[in-house]
BADRENBA-707933 format. One record per residue: residue number from 1; x, y, z of N, C-alpha, C, CB in turn; residue in three letters. Coordinates in steps of 0.02 Angstrom, whole numbers, padded with zeros to 5 digits. Each point is the difference from the previous one (the first is absolute). Glycine has a CB too. Example, Ala and Ser with C-alpha at 12.3 -4.5 7.8 and 13.67 -1.06 7.14 Angstrom:
{pos->1; n.c1->00660; n.c2->-00284; n.c3->00390; ca.c1->-00045; ca.c2->00059; ca.c3->00000; c.c1->00045; c.c2->00060; c.c3->00000; cb.c1->-00095; cb.c2->-00059; cb.c3->00062; code->ALA}
{pos->2; n.c1->00077; n.c2->00112; n.c3->-00098; ca.c1->00042; ca.c2->00059; ca.c3->00003; c.c1->-00039; c.c2->00055; c.c3->00037; cb.c1->00059; cb.c2->-00032; cb.c3->-00108; code->SER}
//
This chain:
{pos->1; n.c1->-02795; n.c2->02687; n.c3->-00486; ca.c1->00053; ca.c2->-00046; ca.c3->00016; c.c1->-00027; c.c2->-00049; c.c3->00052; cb.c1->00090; cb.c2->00086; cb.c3->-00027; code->UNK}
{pos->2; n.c1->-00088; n.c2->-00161; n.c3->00001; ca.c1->-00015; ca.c2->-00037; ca.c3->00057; c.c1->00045; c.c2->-00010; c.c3->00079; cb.c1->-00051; cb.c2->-00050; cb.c3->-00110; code->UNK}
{pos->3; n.c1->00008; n.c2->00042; n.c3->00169; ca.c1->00043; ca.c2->00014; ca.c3->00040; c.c1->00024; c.c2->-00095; c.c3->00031; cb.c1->-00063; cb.c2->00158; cb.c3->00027; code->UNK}
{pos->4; n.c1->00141; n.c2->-00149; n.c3->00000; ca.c1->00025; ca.c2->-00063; ca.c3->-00001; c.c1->-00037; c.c2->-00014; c.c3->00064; cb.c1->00118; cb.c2->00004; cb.c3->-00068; code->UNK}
{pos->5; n.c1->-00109; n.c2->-00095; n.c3->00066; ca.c1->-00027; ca.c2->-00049; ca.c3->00034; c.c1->00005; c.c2->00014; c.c3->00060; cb.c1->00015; cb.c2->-00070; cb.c3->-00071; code->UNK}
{pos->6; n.c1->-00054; n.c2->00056; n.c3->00089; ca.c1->00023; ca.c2->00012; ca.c3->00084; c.c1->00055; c.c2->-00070; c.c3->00052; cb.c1->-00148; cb.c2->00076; cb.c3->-00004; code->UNK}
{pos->7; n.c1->00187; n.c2->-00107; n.c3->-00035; ca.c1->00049; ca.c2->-00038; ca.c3->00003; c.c1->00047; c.c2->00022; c.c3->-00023; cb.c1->-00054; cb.c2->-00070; cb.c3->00003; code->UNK}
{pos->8; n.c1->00062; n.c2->00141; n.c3->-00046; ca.c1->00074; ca.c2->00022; ca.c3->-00033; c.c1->-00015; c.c2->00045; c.c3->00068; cb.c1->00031; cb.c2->-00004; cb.c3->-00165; code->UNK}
{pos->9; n.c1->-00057; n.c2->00041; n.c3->00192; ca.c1->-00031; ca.c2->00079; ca.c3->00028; c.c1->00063; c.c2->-00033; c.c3->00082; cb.c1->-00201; cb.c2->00046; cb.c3->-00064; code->UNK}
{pos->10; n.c1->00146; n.c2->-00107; n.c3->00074; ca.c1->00034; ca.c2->-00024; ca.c3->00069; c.c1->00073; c.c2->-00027; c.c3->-00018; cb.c1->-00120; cb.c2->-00038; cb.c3->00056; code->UNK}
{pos->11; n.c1->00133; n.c2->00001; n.c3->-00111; ca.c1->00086; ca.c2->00008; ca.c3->-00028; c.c1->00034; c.c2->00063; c.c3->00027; cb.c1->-00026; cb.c2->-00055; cb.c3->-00119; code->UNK}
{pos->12; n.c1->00007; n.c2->00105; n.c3->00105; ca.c1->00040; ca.c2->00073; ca.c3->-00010; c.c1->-00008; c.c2->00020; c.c3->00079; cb.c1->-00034; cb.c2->00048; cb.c3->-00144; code->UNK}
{pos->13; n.c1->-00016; n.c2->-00071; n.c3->00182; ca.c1->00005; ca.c2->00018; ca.c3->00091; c.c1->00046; c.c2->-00035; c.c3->00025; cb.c1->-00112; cb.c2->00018; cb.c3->00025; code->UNK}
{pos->14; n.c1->00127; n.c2->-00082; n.c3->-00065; ca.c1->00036; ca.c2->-00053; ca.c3->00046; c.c1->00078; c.c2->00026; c.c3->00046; cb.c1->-00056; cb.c2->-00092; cb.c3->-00105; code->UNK}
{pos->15; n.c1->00058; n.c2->00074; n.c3->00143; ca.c1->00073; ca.c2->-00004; ca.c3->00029; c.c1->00045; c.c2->-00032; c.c3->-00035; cb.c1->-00041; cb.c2->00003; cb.c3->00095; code->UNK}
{pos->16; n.c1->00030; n.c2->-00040; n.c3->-00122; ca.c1->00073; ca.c2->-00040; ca.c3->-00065; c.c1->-00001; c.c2->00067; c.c3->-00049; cb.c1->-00032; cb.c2->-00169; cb.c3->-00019; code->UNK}
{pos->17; n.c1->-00023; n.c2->00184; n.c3->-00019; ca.c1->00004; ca.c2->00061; ca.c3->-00039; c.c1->00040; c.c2->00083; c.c3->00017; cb.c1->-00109; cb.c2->-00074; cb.c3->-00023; code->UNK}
{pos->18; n.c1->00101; n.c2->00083; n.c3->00088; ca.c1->00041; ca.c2->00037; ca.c3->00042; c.c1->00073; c.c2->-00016; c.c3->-00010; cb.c1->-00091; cb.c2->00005; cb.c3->00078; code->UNK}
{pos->19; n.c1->00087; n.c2->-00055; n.c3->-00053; ca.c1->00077; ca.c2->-00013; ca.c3->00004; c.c1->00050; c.c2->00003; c.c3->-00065; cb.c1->-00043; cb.c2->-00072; cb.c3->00092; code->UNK}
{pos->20; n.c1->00005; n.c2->00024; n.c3->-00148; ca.c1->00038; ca.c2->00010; ca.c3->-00046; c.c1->-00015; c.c2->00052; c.c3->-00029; cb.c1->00019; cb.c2->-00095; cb.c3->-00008; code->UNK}
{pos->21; n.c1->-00059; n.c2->00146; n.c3->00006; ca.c1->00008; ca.c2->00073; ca.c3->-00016; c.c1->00066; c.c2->00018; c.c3->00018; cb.c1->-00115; cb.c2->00028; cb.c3->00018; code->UNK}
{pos->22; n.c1->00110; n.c2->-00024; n.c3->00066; ca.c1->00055; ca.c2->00030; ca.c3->00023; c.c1->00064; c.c2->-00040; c.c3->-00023; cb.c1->-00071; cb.c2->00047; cb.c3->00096; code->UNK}
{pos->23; n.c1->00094; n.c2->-00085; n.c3->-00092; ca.c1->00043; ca.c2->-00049; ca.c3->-00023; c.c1->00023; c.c2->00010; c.c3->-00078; cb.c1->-00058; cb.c2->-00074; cb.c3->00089; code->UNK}
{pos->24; n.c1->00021; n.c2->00095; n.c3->-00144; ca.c1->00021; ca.c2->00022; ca.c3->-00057; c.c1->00022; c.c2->00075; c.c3->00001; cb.c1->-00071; cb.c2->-00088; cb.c3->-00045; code->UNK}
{pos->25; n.c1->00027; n.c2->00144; n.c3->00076; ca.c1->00024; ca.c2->00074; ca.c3->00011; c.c1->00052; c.c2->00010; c.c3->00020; cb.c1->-00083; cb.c2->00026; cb.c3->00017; code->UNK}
{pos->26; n.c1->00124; n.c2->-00072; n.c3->00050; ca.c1->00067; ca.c2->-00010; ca.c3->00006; c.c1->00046; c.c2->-00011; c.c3->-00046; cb.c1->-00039; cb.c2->-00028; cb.c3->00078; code->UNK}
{pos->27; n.c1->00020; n.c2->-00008; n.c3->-00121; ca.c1->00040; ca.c2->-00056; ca.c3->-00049; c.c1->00016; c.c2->00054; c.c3->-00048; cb.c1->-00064; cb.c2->-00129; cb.c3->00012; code->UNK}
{pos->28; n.c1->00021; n.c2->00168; n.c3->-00020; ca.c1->00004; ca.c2->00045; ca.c3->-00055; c.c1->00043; c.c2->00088; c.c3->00021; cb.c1->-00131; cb.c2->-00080; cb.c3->-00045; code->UNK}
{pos->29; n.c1->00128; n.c2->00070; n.c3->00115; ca.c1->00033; ca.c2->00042; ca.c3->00022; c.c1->-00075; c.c2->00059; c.c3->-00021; cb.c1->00160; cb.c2->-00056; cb.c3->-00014; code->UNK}
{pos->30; n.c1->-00227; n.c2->00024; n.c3->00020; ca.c1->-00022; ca.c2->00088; ca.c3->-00002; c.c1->-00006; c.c2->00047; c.c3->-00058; cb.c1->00055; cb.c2->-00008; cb.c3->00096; code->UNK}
{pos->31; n.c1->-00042; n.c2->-00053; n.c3->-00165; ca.c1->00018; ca.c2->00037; ca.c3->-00059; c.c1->-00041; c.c2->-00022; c.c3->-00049; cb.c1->00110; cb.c2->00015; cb.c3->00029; code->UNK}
{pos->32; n.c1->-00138; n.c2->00011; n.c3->-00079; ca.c1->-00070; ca.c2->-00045; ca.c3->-00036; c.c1->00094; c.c2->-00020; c.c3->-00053; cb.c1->-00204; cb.c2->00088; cb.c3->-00003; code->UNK}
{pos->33; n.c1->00160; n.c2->-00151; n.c3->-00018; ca.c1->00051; ca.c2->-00045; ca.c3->-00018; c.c1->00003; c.c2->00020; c.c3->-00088; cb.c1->-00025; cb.c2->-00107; cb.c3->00111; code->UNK}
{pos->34; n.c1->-00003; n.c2->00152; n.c3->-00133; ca.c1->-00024; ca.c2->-00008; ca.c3->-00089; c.c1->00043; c.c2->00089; c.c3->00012; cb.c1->-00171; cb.c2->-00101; cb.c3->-00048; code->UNK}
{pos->35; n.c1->00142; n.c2->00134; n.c3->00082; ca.c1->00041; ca.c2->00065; ca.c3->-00015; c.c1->00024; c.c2->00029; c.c3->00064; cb.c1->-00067; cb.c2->00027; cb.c3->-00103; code->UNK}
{pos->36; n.c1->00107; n.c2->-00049; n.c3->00141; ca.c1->00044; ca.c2->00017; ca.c3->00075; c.c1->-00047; c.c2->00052; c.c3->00028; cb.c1->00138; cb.c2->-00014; cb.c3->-00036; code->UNK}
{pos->37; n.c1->-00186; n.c2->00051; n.c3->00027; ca.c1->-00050; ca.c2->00035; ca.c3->00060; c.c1->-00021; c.c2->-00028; c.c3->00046; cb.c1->-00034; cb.c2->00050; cb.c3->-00062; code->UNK}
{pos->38; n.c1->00017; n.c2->-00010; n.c3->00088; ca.c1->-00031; ca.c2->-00027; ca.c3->00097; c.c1->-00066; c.c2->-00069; c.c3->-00031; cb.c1->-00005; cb.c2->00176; cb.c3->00099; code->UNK}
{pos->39; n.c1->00034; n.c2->-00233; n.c3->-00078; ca.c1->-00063; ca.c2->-00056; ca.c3->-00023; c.c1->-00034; c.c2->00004; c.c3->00049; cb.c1->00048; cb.c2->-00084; cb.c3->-00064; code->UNK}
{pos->40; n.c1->-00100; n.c2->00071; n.c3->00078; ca.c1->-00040; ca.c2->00018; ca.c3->00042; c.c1->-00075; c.c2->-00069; c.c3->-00023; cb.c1->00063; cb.c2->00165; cb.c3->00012; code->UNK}
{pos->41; n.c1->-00081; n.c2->-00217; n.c3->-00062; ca.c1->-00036; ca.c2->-00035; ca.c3->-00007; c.c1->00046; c.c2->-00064; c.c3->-00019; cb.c1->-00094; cb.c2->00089; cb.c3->-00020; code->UNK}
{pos->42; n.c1->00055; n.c2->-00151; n.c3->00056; ca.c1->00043; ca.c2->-00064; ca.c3->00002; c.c1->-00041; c.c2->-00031; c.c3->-00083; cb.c1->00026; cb.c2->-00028; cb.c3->00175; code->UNK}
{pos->43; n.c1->00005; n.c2->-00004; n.c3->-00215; ca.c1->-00042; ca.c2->00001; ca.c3->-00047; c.c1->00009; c.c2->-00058; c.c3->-00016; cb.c1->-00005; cb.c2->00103; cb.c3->-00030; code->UNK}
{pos->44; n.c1->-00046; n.c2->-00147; n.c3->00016; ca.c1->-00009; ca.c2->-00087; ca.c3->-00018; c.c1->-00006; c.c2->-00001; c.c3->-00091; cb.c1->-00089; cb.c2->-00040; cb.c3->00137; code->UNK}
{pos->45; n.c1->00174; n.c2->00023; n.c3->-00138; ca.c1->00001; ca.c2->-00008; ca.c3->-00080; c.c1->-00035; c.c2->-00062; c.c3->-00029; cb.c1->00110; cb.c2->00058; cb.c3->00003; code->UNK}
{pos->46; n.c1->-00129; n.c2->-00104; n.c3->00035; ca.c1->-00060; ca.c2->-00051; ca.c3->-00026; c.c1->-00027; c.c2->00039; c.c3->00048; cb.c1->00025; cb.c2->-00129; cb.c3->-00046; code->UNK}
{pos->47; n.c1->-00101; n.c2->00131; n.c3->00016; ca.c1->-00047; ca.c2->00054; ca.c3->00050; c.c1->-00041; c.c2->-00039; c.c3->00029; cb.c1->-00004; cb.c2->00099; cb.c3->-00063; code->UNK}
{pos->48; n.c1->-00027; n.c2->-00115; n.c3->00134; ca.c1->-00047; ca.c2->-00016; ca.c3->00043; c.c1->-00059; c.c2->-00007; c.c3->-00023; cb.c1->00056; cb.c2->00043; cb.c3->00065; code->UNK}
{pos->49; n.c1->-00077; n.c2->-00116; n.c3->-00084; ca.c1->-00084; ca.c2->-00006; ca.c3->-00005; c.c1->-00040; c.c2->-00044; c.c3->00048; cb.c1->00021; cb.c2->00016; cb.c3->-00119; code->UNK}
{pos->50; n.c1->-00080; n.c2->-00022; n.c3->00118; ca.c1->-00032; ca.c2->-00030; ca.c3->00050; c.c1->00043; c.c2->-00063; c.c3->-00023; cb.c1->-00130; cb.c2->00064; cb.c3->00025; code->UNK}
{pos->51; n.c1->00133; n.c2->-00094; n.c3->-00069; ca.c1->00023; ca.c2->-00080; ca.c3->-00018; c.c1->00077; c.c2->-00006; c.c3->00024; cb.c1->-00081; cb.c2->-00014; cb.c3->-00118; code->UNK}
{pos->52; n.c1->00127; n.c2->00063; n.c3->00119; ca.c1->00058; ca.c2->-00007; ca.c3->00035; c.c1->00033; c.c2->00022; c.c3->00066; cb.c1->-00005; cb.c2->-00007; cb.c3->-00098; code->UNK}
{pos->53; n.c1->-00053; n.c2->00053; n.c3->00128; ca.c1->00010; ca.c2->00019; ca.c3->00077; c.c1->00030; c.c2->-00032; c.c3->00032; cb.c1->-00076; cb.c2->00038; cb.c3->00005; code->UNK}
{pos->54; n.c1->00059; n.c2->-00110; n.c3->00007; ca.c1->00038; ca.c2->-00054; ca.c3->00037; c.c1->00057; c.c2->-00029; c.c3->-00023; cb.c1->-00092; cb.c2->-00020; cb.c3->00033; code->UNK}
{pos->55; n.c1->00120; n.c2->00036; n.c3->-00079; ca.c1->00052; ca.c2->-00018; ca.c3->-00032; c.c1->00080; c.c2->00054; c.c3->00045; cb.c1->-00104; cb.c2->-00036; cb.c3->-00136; code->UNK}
{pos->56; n.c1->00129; n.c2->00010; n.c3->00169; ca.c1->00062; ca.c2->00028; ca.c3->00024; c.c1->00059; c.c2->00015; c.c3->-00032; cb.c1->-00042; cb.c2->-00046; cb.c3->00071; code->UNK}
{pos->57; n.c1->00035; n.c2->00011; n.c3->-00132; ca.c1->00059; ca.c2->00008; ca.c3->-00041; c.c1->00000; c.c2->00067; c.c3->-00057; cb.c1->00007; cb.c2->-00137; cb.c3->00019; code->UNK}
{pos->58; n.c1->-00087; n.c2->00157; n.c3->-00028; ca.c1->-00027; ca.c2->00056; ca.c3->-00018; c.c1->00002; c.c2->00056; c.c3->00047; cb.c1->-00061; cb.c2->-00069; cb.c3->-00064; code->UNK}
{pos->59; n.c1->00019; n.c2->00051; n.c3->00111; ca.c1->-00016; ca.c2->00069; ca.c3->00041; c.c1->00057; c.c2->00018; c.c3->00054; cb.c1->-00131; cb.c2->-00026; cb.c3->-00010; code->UNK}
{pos->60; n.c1->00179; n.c2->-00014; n.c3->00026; ca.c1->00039; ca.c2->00015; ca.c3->00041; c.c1->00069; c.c2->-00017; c.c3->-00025; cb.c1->-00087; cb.c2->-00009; cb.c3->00081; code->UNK}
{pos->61; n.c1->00099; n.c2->-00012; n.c3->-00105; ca.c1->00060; ca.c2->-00009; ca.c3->-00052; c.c1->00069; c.c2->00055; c.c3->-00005; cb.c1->-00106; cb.c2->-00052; cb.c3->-00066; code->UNK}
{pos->62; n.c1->00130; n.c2->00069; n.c3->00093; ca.c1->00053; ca.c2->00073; ca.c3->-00038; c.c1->00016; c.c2->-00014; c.c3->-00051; cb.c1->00054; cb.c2->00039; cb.c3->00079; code->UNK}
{pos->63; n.c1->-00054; n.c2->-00081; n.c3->-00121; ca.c1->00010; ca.c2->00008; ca.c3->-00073; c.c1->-00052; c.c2->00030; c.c3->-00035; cb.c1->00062; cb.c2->-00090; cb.c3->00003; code->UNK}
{pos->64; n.c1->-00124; n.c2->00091; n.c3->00026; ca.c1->-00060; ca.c2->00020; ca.c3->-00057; c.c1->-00013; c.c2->00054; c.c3->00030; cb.c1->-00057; cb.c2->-00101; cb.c3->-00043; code->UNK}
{pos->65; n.c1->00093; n.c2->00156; n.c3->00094; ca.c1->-00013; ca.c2->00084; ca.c3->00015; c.c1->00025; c.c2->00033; c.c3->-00020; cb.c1->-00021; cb.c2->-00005; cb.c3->00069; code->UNK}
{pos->66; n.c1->00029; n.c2->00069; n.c3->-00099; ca.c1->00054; ca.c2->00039; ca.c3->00001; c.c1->-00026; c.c2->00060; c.c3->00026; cb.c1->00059; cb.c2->-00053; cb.c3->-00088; code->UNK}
{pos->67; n.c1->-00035; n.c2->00117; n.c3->00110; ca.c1->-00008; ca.c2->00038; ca.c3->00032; c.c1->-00004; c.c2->00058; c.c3->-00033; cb.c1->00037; cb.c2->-00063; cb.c3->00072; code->UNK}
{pos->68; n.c1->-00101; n.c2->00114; n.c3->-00082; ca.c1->-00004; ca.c2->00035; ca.c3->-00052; c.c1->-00016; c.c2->00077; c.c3->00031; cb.c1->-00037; cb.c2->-00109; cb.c3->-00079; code->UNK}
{pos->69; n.c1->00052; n.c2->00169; n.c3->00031; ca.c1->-00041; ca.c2->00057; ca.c3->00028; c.c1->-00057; c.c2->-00003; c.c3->-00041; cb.c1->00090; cb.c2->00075; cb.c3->00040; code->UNK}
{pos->70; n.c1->-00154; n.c2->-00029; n.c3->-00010; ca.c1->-00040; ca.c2->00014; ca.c3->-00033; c.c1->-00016; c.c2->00001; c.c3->-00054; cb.c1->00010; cb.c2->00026; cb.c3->00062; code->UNK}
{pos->71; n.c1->00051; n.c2->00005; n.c3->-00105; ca.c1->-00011; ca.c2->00020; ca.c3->-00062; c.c1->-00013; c.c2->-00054; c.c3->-00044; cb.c1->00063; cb.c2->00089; cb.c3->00023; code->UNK}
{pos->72; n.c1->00004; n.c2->-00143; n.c3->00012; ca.c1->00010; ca.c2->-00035; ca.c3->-00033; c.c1->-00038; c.c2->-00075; c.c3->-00014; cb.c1->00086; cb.c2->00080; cb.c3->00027; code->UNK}
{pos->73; n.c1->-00127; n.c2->-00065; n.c3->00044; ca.c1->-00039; ca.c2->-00074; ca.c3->00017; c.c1->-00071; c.c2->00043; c.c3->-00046; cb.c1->00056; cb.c2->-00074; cb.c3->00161; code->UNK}
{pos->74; n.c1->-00053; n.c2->00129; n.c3->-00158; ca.c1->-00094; ca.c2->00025; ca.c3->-00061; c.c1->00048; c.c2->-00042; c.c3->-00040; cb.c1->-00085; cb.c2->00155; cb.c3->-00005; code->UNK}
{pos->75; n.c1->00114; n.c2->-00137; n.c3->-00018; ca.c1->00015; ca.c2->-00011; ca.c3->-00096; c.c1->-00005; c.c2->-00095; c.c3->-00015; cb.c1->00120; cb.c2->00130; cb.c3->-00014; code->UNK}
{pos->76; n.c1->-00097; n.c2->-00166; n.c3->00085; ca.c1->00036; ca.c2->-00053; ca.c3->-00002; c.c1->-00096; c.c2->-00043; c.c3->-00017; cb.c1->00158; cb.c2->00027; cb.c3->00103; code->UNK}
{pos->77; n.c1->-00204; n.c2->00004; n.c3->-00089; ca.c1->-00068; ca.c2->-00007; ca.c3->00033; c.c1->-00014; c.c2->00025; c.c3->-00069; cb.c1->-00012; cb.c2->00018; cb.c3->00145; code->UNK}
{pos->78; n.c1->00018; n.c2->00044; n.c3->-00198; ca.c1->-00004; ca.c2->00025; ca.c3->-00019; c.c1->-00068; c.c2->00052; c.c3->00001; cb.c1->00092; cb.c2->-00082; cb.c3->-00030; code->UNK}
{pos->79; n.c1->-00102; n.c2->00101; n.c3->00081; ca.c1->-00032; ca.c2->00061; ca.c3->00029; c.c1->00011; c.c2->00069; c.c3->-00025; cb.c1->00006; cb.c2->-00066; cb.c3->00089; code->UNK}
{pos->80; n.c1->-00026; n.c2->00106; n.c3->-00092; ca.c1->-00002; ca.c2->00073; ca.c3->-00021; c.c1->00024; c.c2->00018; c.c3->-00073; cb.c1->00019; cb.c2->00021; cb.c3->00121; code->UNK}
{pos->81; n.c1->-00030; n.c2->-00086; n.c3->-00181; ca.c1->00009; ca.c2->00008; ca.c3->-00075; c.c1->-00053; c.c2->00051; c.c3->-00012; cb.c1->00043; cb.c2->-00122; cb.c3->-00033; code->UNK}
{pos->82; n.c1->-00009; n.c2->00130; n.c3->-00034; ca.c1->-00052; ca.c2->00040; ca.c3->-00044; c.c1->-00075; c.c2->-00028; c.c3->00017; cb.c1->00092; cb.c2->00018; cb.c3->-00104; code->UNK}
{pos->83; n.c1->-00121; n.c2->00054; n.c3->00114; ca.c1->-00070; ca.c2->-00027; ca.c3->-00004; c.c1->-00046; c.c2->-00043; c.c3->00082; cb.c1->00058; cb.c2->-00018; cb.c3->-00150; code->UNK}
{pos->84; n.c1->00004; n.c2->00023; n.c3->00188; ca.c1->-00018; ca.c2->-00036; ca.c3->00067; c.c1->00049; c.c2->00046; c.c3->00039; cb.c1->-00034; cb.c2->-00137; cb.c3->-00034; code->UNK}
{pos->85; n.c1->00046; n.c2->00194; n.c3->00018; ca.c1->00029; ca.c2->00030; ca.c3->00051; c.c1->-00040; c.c2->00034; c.c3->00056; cb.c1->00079; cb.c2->00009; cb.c3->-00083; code->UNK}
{pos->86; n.c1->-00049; n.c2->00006; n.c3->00107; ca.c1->-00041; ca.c2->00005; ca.c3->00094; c.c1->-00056; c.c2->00063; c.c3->00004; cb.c1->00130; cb.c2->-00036; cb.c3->00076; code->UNK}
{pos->87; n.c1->-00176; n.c2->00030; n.c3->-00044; ca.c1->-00032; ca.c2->00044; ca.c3->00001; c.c1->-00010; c.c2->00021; c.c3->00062; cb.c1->-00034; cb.c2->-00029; cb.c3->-00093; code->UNK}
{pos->88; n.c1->00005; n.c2->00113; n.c3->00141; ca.c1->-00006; ca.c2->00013; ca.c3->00036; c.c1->-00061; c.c2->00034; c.c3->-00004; cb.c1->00106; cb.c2->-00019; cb.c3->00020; code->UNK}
{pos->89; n.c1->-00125; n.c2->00029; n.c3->00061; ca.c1->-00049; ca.c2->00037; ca.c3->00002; c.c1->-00004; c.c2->00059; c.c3->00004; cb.c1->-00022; cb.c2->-00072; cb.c3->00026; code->UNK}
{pos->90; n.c1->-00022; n.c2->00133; n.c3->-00003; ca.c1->-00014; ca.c2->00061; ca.c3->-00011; c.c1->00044; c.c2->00022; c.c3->00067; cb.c1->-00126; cb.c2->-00004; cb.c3->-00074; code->UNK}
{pos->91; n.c1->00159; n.c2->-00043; n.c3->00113; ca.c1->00031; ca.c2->00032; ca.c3->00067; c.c1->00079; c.c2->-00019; c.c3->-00011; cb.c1->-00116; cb.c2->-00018; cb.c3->00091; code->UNK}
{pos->92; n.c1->00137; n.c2->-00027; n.c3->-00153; ca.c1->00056; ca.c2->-00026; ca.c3->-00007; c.c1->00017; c.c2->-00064; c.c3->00011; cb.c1->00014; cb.c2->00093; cb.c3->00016; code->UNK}
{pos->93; n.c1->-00069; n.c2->-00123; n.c3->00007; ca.c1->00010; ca.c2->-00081; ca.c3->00033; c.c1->-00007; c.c2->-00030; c.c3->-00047; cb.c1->-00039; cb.c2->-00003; cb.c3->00101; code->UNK}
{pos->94; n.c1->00082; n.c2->-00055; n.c3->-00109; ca.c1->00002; ca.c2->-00053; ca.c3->-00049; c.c1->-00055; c.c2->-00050; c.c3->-00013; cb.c1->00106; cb.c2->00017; cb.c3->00026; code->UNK}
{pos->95; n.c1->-00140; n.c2->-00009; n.c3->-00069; ca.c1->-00064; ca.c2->-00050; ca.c3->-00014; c.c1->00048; c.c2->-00073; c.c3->-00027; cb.c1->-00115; cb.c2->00113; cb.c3->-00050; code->UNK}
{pos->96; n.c1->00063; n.c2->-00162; n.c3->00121; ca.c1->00049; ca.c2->-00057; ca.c3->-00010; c.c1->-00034; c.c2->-00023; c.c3->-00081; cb.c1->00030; cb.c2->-00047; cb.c3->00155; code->UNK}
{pos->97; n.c1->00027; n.c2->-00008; n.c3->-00203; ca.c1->-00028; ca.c2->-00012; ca.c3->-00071; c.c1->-00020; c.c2->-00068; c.c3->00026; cb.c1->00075; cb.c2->00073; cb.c3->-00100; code->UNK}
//
């Protein structure tokens, strides 16, 4: 998996990024928005690329977050399908994919 730009990386440190994290987790009351569990990942339904980082209407936007659990942000990503499901090591630790 290629790893992102180091202009999305410093996106995701930012203090605006903070904020509207926090600012949507409120909004949502704390609830992943697709199936009412504990949301716990802020999730960019147009997703963050080096070419739109600077774009505010993308990356900071509350229209383009919604607030997801785990489960739901793998699937949304579509992570842990057939055939790409997770693997661990000999101690139980999750080998990152």
């Amino acid at each position: 998996m290629l790893s992102k730009s180091k202009a999305v990386n410093r996106f995701y440190r930012s203090e605006a990024w903070k904020q509207a994290r926090l600012q949507k987790i409120v909004a949502a009351n704390g609830r992943c928005e697709k199936c009412g569990g504990v949301g716990v990942d802020v999730h960019h339904i147009i997703h963050i690329t080096p070419e739109n980082v600077t774009d505010p209407d993308i990356t900071l936007n509350p229209k383009n977050l919604i607030l997801l659990c785990k489960d739901c942000h793998n699937a949304e990503h579509e992570r842990f399908k057939k055939g790409n499901a997770p693997k661990f090591d000999s101690e139980g630790n999750l080998i990152p994919y």
